[in-house]
DRENLUM-821642 format. One record per residue: x, y, z of N, C-alpha, C, O in turn; residue in three letters; residue number from 1. Coordinates in steps of 0.2 Angstrom, whole numbers, always signed. Each point is the difference from the previous one (the first is absolute). Example, Ala and Ser with C-alpha at 12.3 -4.5 7.8 and 13.67 -1.06 7.14 Angstrom:
<recs>
@nx=+66, ny=-28, nz=+39, cax=-4, cay=+6, caz=+0, cx=+4, cy=+6, cz=+0, ox=+5, oy=-1, oz=+3, zati=ALA, tipa=1
@nx=-7, ny=+6, nz=-7, cax=+4, cay=+6, caz=+1, cx=-4, cy=+5, cz=+3, ox=+3, oy=+6, oz=+1, zati=SER, tipa=2
</recs>
This chain:
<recs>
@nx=+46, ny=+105, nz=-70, cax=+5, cay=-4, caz=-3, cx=-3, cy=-7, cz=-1, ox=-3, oy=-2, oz=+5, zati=UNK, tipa=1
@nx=+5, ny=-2, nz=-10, cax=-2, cay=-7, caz=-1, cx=+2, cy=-4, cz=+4, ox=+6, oy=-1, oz=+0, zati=UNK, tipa=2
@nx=-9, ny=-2, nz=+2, cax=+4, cay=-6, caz=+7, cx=+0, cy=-7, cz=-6, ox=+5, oy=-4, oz=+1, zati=UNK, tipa=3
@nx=-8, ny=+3, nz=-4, cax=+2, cay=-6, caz=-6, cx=+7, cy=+1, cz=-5, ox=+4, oy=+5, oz=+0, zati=UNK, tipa=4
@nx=-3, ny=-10, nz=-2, cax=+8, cay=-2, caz=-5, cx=-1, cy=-4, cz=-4, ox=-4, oy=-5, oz=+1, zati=UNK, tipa=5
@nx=+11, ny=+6, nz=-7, cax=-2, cay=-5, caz=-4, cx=+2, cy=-5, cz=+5, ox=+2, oy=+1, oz=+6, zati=UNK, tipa=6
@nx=-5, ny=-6, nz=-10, cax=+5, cay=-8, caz=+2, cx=+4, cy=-2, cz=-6, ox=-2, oy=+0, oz=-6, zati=UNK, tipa=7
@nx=+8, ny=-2, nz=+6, cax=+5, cay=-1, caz=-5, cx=-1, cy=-7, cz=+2, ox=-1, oy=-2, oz=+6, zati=UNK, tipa=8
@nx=+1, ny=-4, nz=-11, cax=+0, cay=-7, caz=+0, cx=+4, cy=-4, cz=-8, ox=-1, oy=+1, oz=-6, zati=UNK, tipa=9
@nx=+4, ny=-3, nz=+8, cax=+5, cay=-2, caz=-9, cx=-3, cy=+3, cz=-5, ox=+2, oy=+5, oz=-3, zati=UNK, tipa=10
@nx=-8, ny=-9, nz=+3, cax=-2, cay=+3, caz=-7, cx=-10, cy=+4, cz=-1, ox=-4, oy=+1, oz=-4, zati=UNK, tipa=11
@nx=+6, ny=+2, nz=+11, cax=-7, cay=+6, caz=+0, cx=+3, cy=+6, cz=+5, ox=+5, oy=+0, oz=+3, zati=UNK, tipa=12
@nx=-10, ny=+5, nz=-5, cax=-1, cay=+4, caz=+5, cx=-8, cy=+2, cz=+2, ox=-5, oy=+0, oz=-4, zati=UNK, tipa=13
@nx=+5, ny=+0, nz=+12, cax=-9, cay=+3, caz=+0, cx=-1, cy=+3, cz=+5, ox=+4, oy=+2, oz=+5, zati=UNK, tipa=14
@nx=-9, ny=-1, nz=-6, cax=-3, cay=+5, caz=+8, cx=-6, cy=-2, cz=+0, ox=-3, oy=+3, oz=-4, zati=UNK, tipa=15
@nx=+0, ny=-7, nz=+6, cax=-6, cay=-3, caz=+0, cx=-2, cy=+0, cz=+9, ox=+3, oy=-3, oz=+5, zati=UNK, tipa=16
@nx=-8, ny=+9, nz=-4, cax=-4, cay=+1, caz=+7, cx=-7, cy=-1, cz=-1, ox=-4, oy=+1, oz=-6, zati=UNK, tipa=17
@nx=+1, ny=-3, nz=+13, cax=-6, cay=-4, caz=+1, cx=-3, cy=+4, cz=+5, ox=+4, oy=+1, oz=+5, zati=UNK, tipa=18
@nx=-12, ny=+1, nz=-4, cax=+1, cay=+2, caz=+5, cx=-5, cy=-6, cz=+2, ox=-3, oy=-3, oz=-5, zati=UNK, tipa=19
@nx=+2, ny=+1, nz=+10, cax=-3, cay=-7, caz=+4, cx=-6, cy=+3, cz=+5, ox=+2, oy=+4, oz=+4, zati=UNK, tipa=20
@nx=-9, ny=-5, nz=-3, cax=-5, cay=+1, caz=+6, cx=-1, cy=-6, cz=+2, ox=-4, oy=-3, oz=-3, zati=UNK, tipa=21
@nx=+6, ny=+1, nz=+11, cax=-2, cay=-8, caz=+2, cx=-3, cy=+2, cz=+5, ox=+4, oy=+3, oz=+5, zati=UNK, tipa=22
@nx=-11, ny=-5, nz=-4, cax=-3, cay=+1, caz=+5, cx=+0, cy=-7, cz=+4, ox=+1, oy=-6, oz=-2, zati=UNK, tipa=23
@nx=-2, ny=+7, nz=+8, cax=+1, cay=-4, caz=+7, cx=-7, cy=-5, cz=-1, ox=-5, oy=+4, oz=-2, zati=UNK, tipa=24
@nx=+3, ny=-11, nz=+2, cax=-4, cay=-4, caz=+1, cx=-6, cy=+4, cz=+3, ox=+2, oy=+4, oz=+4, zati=UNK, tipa=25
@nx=-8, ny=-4, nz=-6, cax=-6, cay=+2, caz=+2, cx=-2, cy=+7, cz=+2, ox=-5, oy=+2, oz=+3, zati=UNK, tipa=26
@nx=+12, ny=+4, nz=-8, cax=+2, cay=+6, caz=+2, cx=-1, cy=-1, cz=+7, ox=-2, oy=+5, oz=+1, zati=UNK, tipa=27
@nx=+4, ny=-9, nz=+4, cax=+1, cay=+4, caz=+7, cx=+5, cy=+2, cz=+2, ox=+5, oy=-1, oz=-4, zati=UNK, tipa=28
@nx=-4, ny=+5, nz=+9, cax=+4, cay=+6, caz=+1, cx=+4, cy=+1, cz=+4, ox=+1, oy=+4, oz=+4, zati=UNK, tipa=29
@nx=+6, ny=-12, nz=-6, cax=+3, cay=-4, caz=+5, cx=+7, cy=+3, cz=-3, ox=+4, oy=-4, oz=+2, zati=UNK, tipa=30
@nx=+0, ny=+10, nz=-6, cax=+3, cay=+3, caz=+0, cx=+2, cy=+7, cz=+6, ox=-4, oy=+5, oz=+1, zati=UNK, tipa=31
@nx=+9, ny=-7, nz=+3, cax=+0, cay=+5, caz=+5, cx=+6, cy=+3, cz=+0, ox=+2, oy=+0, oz=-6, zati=UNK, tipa=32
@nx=+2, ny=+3, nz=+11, cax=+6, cay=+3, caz=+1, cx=+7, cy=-7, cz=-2, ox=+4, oy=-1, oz=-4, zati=UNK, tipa=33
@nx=-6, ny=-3, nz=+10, cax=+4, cay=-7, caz=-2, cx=-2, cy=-4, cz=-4, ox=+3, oy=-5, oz=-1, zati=UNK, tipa=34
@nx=-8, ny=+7, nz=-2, cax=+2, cay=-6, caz=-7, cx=+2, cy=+3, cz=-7, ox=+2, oy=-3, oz=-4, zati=UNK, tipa=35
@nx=-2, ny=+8, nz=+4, cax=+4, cay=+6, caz=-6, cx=+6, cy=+1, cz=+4, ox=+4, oy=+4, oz=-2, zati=UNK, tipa=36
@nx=-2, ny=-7, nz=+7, cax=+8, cay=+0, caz=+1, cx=+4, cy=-6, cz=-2, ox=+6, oy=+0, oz=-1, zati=UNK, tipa=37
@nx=-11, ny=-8, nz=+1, cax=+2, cay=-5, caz=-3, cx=-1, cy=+0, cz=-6, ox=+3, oy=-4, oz=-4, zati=UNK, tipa=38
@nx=-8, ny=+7, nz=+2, cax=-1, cay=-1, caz=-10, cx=+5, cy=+3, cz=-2, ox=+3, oy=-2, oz=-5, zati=UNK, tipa=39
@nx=+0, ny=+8, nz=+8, cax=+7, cay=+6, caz=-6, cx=+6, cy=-7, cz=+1, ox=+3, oy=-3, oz=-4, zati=UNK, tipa=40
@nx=-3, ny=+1, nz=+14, cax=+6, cay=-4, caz=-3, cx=+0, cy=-5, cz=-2, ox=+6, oy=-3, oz=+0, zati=UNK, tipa=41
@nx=-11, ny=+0, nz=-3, cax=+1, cay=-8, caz=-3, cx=+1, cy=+4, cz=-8, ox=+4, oy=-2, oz=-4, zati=UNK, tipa=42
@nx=-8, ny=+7, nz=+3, cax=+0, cay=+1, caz=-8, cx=+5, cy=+2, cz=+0, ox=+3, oy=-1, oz=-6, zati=UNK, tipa=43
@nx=+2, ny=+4, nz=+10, cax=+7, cay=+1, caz=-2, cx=+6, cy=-5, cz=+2, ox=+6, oy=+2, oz=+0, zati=UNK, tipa=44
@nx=-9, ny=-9, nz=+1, cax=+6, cay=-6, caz=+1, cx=-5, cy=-3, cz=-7, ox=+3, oy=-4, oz=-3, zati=UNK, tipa=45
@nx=-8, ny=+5, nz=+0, cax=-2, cay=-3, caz=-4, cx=+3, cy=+3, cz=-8, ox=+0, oy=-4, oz=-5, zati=UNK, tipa=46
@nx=+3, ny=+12, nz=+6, cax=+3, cay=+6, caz=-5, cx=+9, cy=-4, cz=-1, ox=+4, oy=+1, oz=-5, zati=UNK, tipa=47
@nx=-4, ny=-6, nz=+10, cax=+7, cay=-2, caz=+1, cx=+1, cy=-6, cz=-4, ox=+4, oy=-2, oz=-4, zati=UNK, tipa=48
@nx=-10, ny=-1, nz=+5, cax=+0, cay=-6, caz=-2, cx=-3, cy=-4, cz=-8, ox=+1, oy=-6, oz=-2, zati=UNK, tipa=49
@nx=-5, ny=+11, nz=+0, cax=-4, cay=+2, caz=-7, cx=+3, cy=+4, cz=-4, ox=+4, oy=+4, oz=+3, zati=UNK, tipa=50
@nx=-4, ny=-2, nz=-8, cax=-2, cay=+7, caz=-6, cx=-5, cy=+1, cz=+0, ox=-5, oy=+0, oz=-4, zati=UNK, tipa=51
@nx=+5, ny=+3, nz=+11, cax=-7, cay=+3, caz=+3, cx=+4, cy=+6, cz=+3, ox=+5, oy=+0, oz=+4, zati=UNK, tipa=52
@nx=-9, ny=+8, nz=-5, cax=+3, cay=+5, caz=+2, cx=-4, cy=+5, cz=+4, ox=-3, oy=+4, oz=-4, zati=UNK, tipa=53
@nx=+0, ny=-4, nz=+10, cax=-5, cay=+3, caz=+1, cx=+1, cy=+9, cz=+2, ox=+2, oy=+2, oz=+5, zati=UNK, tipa=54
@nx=-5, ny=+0, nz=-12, cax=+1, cay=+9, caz=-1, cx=-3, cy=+2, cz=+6, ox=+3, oy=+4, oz=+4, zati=UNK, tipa=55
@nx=-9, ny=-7, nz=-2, cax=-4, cay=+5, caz=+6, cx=-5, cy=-8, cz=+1, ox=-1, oy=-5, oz=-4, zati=UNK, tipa=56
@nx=-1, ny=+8, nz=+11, cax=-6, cay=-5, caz=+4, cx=-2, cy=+3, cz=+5, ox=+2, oy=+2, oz=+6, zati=UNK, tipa=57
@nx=-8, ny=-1, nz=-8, cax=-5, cay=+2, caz=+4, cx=-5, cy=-4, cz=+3, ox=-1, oy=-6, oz=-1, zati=UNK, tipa=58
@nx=-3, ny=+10, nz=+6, cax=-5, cay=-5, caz=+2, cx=-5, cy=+5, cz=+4, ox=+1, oy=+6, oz=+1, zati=UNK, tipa=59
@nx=-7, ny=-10, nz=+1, cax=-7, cay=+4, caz=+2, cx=-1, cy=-6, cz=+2, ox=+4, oy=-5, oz=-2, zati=UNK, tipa=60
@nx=-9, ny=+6, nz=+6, cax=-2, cay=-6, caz=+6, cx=-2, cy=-6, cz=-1, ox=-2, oy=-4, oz=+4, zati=UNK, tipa=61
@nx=+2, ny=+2, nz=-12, cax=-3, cay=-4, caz=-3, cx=+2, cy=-3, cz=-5, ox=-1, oy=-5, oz=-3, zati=UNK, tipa=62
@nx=+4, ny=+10, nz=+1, cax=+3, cay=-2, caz=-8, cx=+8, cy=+2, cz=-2, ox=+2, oy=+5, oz=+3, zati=UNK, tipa=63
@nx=+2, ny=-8, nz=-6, cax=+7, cay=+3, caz=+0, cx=+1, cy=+1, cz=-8, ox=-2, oy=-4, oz=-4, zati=UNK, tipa=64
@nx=+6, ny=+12, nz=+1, cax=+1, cay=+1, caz=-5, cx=+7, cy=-2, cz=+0, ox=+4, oy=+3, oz=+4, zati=UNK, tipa=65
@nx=-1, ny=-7, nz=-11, cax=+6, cay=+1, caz=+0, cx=+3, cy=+0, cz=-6, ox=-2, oy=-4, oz=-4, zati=UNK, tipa=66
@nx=+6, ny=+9, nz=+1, cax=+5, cay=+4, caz=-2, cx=+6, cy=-5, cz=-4, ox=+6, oy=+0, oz=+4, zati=UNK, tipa=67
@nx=-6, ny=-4, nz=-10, cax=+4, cay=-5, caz=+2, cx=+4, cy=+1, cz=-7, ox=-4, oy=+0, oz=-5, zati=UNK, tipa=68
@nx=+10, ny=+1, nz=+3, cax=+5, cay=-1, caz=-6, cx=+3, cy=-9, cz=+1, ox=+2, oy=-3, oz=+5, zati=UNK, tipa=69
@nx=-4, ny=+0, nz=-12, cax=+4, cay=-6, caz=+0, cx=+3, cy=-1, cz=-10, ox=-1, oy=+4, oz=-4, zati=UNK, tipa=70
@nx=+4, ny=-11, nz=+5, cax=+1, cay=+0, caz=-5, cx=-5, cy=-4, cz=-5, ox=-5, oy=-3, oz=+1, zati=UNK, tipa=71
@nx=+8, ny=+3, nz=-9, cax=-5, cay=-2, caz=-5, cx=-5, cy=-9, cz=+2, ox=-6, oy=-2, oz=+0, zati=UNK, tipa=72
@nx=+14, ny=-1, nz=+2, cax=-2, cay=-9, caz=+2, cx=-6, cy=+1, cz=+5, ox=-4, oy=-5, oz=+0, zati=UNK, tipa=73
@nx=+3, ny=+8, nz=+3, cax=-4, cay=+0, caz=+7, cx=-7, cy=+5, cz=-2, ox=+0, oy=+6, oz=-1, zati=UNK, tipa=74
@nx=-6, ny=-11, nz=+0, cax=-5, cay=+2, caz=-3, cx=-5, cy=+5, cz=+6, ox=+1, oy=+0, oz=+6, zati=UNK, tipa=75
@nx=-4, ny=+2, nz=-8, cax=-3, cay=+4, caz=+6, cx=-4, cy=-5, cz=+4, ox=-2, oy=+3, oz=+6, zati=UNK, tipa=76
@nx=+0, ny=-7, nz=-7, cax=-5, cay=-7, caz=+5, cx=+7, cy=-2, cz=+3, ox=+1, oy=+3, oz=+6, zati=UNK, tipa=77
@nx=+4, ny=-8, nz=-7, cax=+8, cay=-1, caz=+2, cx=+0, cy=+5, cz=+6, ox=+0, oy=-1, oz=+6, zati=UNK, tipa=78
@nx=+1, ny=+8, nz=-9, cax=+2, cay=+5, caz=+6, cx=-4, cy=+0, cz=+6, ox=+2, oy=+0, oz=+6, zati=UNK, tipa=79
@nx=-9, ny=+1, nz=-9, cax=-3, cay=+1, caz=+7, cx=-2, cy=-8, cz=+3, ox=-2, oy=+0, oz=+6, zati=UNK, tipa=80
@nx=+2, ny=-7, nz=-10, cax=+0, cay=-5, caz=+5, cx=+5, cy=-1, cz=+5, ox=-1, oy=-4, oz=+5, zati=UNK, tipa=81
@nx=+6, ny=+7, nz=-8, cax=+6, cay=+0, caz=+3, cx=-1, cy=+3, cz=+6, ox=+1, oy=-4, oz=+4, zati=UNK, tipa=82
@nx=-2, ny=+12, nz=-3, cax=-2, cay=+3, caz=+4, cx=-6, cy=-2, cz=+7, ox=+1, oy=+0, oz=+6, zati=UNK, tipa=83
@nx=-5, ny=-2, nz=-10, cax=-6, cay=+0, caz=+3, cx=+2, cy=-4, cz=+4, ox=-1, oy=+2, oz=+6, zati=UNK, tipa=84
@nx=+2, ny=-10, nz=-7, cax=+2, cay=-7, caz=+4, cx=+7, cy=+1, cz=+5, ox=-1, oy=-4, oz=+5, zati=UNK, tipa=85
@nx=+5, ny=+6, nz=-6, cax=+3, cay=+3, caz=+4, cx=+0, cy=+5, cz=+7, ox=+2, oy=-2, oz=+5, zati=UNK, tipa=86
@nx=-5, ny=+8, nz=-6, cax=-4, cay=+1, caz=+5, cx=-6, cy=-3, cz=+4, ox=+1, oy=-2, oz=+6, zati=UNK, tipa=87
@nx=-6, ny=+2, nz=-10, cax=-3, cay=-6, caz=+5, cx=+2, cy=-4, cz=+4, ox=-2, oy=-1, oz=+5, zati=UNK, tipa=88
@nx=+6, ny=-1, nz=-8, cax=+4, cay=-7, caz=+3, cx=+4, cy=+3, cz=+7, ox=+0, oy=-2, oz=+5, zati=UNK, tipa=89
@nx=+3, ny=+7, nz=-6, cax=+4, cay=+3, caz=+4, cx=-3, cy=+6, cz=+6, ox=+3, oy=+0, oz=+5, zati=UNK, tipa=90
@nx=-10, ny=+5, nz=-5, cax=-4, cay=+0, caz=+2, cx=-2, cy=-3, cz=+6, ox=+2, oy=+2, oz=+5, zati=UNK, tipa=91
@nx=-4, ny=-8, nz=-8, cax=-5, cay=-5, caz=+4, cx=+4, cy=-2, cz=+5, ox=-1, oy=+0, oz=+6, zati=UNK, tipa=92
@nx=+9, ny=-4, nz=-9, cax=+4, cay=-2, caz=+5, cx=+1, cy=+6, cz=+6, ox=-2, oy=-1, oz=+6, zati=UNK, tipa=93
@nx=+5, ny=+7, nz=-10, cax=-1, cay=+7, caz=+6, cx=-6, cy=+2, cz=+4, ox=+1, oy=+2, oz=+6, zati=UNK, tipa=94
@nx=-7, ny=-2, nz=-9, cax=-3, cay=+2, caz=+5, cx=-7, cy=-4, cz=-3, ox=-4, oy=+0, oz=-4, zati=UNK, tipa=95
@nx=+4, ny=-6, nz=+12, cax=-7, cay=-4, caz=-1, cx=-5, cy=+3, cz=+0, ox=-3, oy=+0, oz=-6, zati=UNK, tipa=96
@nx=+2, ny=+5, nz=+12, cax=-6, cay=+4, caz=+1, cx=-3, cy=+3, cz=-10, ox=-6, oy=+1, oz=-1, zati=UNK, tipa=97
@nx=+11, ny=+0, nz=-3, cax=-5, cay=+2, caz=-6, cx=-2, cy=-7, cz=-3, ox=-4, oy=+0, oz=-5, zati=UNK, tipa=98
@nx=+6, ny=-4, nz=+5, cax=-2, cay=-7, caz=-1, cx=-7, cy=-3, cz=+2, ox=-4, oy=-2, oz=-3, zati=UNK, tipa=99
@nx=+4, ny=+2, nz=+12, cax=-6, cay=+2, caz=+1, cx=-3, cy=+4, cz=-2, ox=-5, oy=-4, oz=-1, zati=UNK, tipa=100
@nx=+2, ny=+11, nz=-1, cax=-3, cay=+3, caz=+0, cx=-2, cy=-1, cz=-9, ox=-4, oy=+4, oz=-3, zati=UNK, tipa=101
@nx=+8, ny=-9, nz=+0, cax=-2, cay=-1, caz=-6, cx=-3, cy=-7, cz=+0, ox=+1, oy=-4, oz=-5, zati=UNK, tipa=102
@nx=-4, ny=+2, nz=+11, cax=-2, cay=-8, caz=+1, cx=+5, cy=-7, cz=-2, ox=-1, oy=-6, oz=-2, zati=UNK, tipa=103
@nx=+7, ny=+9, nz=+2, cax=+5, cay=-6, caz=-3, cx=+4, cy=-1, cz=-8, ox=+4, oy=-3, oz=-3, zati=UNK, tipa=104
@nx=-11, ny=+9, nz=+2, cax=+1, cay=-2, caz=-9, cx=+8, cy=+4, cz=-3, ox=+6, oy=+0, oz=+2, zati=UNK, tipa=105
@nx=-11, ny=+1, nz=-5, cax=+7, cay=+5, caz=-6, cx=+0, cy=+8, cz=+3, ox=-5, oy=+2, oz=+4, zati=UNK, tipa=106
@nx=+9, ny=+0, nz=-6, cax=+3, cay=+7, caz=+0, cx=-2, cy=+4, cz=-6, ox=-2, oy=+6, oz=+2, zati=UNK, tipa=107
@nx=+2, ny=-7, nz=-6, cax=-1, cay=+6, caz=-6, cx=-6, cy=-4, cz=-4, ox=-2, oy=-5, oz=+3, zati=UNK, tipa=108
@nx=-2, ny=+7, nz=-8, cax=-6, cay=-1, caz=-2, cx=+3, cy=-4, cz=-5, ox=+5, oy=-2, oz=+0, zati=UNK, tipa=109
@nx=-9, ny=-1, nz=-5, cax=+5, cay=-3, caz=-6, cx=+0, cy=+1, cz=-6, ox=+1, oy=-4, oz=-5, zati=UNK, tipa=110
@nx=-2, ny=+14, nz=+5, cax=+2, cay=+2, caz=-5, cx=+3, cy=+6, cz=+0, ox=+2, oy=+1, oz=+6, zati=UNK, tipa=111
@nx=-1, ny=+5, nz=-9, cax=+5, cay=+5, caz=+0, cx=-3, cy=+3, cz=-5, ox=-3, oy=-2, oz=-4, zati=UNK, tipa=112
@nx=+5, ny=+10, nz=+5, cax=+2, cay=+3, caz=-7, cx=+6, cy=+3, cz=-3, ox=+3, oy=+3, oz=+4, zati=UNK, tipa=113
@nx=-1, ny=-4, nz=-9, cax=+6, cay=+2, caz=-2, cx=+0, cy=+5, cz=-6, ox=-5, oy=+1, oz=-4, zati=UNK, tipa=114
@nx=+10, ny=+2, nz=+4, cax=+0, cay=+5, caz=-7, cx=+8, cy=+3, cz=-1, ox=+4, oy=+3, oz=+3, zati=UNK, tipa=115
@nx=-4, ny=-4, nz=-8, cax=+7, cay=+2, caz=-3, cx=+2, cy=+8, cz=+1, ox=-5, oy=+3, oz=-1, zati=UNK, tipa=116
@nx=+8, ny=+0, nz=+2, cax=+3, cay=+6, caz=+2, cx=+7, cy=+3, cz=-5, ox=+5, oy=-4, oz=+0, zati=UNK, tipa=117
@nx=-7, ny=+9, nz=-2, cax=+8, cay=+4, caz=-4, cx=+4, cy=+5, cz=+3, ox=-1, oy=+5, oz=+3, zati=UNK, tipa=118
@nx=+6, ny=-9, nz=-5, cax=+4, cay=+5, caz=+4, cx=+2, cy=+6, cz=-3, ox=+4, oy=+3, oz=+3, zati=UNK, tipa=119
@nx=-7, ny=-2, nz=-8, cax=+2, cay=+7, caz=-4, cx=-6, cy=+3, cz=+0, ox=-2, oy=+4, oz=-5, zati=UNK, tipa=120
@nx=-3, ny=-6, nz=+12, cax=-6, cay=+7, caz=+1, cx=-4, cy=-3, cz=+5, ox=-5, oy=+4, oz=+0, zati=UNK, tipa=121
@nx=+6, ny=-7, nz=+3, cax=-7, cay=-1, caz=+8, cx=+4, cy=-5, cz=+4, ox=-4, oy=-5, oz=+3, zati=UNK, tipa=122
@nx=+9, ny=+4, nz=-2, cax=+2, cay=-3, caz=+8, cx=-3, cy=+5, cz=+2, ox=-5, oy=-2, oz=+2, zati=UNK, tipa=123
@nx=+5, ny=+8, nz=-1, cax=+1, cay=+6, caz=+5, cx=-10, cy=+0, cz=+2, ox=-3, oy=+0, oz=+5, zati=UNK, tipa=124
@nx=+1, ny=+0, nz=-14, cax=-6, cay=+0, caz=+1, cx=-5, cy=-4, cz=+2, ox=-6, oy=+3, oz=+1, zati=UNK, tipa=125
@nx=+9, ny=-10, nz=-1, cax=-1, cay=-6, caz=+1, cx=-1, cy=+2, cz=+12, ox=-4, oy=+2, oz=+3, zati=UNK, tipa=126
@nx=+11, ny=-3, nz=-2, cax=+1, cay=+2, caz=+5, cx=-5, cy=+3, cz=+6, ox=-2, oy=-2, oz=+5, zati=UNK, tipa=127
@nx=+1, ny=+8, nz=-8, cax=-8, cay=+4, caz=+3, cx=-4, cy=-3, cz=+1, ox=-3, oy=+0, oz=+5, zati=UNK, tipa=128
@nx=+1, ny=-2, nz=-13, cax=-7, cay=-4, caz=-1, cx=-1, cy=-8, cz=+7, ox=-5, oy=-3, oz=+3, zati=UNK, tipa=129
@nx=+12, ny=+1, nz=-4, cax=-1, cay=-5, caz=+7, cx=-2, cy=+4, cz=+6, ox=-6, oy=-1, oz=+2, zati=UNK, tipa=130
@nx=+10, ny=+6, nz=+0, cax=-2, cay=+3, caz=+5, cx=-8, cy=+2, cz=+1, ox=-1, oy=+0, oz=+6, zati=UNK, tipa=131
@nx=-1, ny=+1, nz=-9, cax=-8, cay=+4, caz=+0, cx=-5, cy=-6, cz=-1, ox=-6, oy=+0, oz=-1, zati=UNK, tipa=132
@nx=+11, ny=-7, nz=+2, cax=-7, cay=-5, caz=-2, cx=-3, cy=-3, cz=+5, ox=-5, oy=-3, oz=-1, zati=UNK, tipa=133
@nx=+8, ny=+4, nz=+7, cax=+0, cay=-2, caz=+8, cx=-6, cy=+3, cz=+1, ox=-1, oy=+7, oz=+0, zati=UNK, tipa=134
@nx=-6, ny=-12, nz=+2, cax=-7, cay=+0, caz=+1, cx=+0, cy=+2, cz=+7, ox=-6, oy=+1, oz=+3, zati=UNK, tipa=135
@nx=+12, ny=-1, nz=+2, cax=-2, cay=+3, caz=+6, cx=+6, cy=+6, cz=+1, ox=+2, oy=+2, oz=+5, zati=UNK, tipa=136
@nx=+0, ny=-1, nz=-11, cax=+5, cay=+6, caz=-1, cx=+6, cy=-1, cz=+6, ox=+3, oy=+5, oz=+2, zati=UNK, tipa=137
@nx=-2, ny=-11, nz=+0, cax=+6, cay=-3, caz=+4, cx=+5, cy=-1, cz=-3, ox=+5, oy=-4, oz=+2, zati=UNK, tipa=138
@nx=-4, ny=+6, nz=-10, cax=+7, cay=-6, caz=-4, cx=+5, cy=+5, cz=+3, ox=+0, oy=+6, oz=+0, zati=UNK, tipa=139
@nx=+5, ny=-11, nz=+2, cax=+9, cay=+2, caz=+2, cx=+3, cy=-4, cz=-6, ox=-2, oy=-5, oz=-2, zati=UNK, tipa=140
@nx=+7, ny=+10, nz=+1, cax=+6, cay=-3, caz=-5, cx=+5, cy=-4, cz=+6, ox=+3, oy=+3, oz=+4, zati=UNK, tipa=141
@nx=-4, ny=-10, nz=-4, cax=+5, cay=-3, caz=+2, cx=+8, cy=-2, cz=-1, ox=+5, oy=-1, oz=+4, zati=UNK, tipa=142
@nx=-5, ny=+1, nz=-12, cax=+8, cay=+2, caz=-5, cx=-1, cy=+2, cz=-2, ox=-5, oy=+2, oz=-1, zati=UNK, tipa=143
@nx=+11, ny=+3, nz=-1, cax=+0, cay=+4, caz=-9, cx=+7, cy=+1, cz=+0, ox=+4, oy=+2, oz=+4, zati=UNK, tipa=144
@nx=-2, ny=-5, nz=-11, cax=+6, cay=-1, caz=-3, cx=+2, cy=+7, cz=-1, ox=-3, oy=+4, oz=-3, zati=UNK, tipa=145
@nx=+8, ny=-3, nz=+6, cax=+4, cay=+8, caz=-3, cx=+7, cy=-1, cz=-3, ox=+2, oy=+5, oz=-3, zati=UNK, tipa=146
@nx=+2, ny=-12, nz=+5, cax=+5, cay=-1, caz=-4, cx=+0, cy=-5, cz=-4, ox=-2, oy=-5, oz=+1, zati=UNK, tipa=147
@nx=+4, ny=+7, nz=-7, cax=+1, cay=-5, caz=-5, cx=+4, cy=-7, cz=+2, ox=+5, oy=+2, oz=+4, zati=UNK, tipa=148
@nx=-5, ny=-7, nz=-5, cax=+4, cay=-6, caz=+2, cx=-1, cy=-6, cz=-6, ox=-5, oy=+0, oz=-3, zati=UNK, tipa=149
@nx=+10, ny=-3, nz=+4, cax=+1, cay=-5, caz=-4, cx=-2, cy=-6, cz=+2, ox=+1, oy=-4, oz=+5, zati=UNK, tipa=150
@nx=-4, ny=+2, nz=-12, cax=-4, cay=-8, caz=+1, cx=+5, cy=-5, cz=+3, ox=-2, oy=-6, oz=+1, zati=UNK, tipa=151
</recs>
């Protein structure tokens, strides 16, 4: 079943999903149990506070996949700045030790991949394809939207 929805807005409707790959500054491999327990809940006070809706978020020790439905105004760079600078930001406050372990610098690299996704044929298979892409075959689904909910 599709975990995306229209979005109704006066004068649009859309389903625009993204799927996002942001790897960790210098690929090290400062994602662990506690900081994929701080990344799901900042991305969902961040789901609270944007027209940002995170379908699924994944991670492997180094890089995090995310799964993201927003609206038309919110460009795909917008989403994931938004994203990106936020965590980090929040990370770092929660847990120094991966701040050291990243020499003080930044948190994610300073680029991504993104790729549009349909929802009338590869969430599902999109979905997988995240799964299978974990280089140390450690990715955990950290969220996955099963209820529909309103922007």
């Amino acid at each position: 079943m599709s975990k995306s929805k229209y979005i109704h807005r006066s004068h649009n409707v859309s389903v625009l999903i993204y799927h996002f790959v942001c790897p960790a500054k210098y690929r090290r491999s400062v994602i662990d149990l506690s900081v994929d327990l701080t990344l799901k809940n900042i991305c969902l006070e961040i789901a609270k506070r944007y027209q940002i809706q995170f379908l699924e978020i994944g991670t492997d020790s180094n890089h995090v996949h995310f799964l993201i439905q927003s609206v038309p105004m919110y460009s795909a760079t917008k989403i994931i700045t938004v994203v990106k600078s936020i965590t980090a930001k929040e990370i770092f406050k929660t847990h120094p030790e991966v701040k050291k372990q990243l020499w003080g610098g930044e948190f994610w690299t300073d680029g991504y991949f993104v790729n549009t996704v349909s929802r009338f044929g590869d969430e599902s298979t999109i979905s997988q394809y995240v799964k299978e892409q974990g280089y140390e075959k450690e990715y955990k689904v950290l969220h996955k939207e099963t209820q529909l909910t309103l922007f």
